[in-house]
N, C-alpha and C positions, 0 to 999 in steps of 0.2 A: 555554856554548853552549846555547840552547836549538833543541830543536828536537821533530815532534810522536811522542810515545809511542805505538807499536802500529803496527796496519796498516789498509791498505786490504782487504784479504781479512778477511771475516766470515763465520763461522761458518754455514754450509748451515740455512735456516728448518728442516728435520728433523733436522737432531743431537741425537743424546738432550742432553739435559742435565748428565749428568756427564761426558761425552765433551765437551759446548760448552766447559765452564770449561777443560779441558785447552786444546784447540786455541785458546783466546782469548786465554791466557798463552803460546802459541805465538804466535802472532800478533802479540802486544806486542812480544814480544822479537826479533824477526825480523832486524831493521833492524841491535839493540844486539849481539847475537850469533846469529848463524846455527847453531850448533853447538846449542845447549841449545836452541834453537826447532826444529831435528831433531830430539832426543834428546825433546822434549814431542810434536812429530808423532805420533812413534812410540808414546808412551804413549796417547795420546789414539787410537791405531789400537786397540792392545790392548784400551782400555776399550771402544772400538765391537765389537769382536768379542764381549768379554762382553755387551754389549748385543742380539748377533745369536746368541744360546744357545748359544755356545762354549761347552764344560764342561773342556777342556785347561787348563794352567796356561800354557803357554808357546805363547810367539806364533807361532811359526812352526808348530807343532802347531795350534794354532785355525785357522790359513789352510788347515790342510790339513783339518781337519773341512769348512772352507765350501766348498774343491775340491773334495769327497769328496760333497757336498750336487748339485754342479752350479755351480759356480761358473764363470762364464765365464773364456776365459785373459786375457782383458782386463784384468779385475779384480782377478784373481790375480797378473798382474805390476806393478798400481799396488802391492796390499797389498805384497808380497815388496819391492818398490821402494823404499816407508815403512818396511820394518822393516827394512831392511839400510843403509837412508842413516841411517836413525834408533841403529842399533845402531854405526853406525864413527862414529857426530858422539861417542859415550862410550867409544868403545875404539879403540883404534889399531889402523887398518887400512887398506886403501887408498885410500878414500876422508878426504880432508881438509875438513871443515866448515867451519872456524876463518872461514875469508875470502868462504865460497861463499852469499852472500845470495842467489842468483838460485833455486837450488837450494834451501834451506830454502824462500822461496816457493811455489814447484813445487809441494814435497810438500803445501804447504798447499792448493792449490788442488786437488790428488790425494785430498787426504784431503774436500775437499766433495763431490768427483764421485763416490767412494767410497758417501757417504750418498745422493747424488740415485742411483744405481745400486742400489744392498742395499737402499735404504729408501724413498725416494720413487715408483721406480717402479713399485715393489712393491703399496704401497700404489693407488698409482692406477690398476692393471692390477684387484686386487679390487675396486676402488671398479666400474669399467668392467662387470667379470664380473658383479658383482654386482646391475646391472641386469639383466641375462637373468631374463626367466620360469625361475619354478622347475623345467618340466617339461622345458626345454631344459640347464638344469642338469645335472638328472640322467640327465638321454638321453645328456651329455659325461660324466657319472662313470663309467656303464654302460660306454661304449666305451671307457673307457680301465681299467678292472677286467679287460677282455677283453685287455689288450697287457700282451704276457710283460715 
C-alpha cells in the first residue's frame, strides 16, 4: 500500500531549529503511529523549553520555571497538556495513544501555537516597542522601577 509519508501540519516558521527536526519526525509519523508522534511532541516541548532558558532538567520543572516567569494559564495548560499526553503515549497510564490520531495531531498543532505564543509574539511586541522614541522608553522604564 502506498500511501503519503508525514503530514500536513508543519513546523511553526519560529521553531528553533533543533526543536523543527523533533516536531517534523513527529509529524511524519503521525498518521503511522500516534503514540511515538506523542511521545516526539513531548520531546520537541522539552527542547523548546531549553530553547526558552529553562536551566531544570525535567519538564515539568521547566513549565514551572516559565509559570514562575508569568506564564499565562493558557499556555501552561497547552504545555502540561503536551507533556502528560506525551508522557502516557511511553508509559502506561490513562490515557491510550495507540489508536488516537486525532489527538497526536492536536498536540502538534499545540505545540505551534506554543511557539507563535513564547516566541513569535514576543518578538513582534519588541519589534513594535522598539519603534517608540528613546525618551518615551525610558519615561516607561522610570514608571515601572517605581511599582513595588
Amino acid at each position: 500500500m502506498i500511501y503519503p509519508s508525514g503530514s500536513e501540519i508543519p513546523a511553526h516558521d519560529d521553531m528553533p531549529r533543533a526543536v523543527r527536526e523533533t516536531f517534523t519526525e513527529a509529524a511524519k509519523i503521525v498518521s503511522a503511529s500516534p503514540r511515538a508522534s506523542a511521545a516526539l511532541a513531548r520531546l520537541a516541548l522539552q527542547e523548546l523549553c531549553k530553547e526558552l532558558d529553562c536551566k531544570k532538567d525535567q519538564l515539568h520543572e521547566q513549565i514551572g520555571e516559565l509559570v514562575a516567569k508569568g506564564l499565562s494559564p493558557d499556555i501552561q495548560k497547552m504545555l502540561d497538556s503536551v507533556r502528560v499526553i506525551g508522557n502516557n503515549a511511553v508509559h502506561p497510564g490513562e490515557i491510550n495513544m495507540k489508536d488516537d490520531e486525532p489527538t497526536a495531531r492536536f498536540i502538534l498543532v499545540c505545540m505551534n501555537r506554543i511557539v507563535q505564543r513564547l516566541i513569535t509574539e514576543r518578538v513582534e511586541v519588541d519589534a513594535l516597542y522598539n519603534l517608540l522614541p528613546e525618551g518615551a522608553r525610558k519615561a516607561i522604564e522610570k514608571r515601572d522601577a517605581k511599582q513595588p
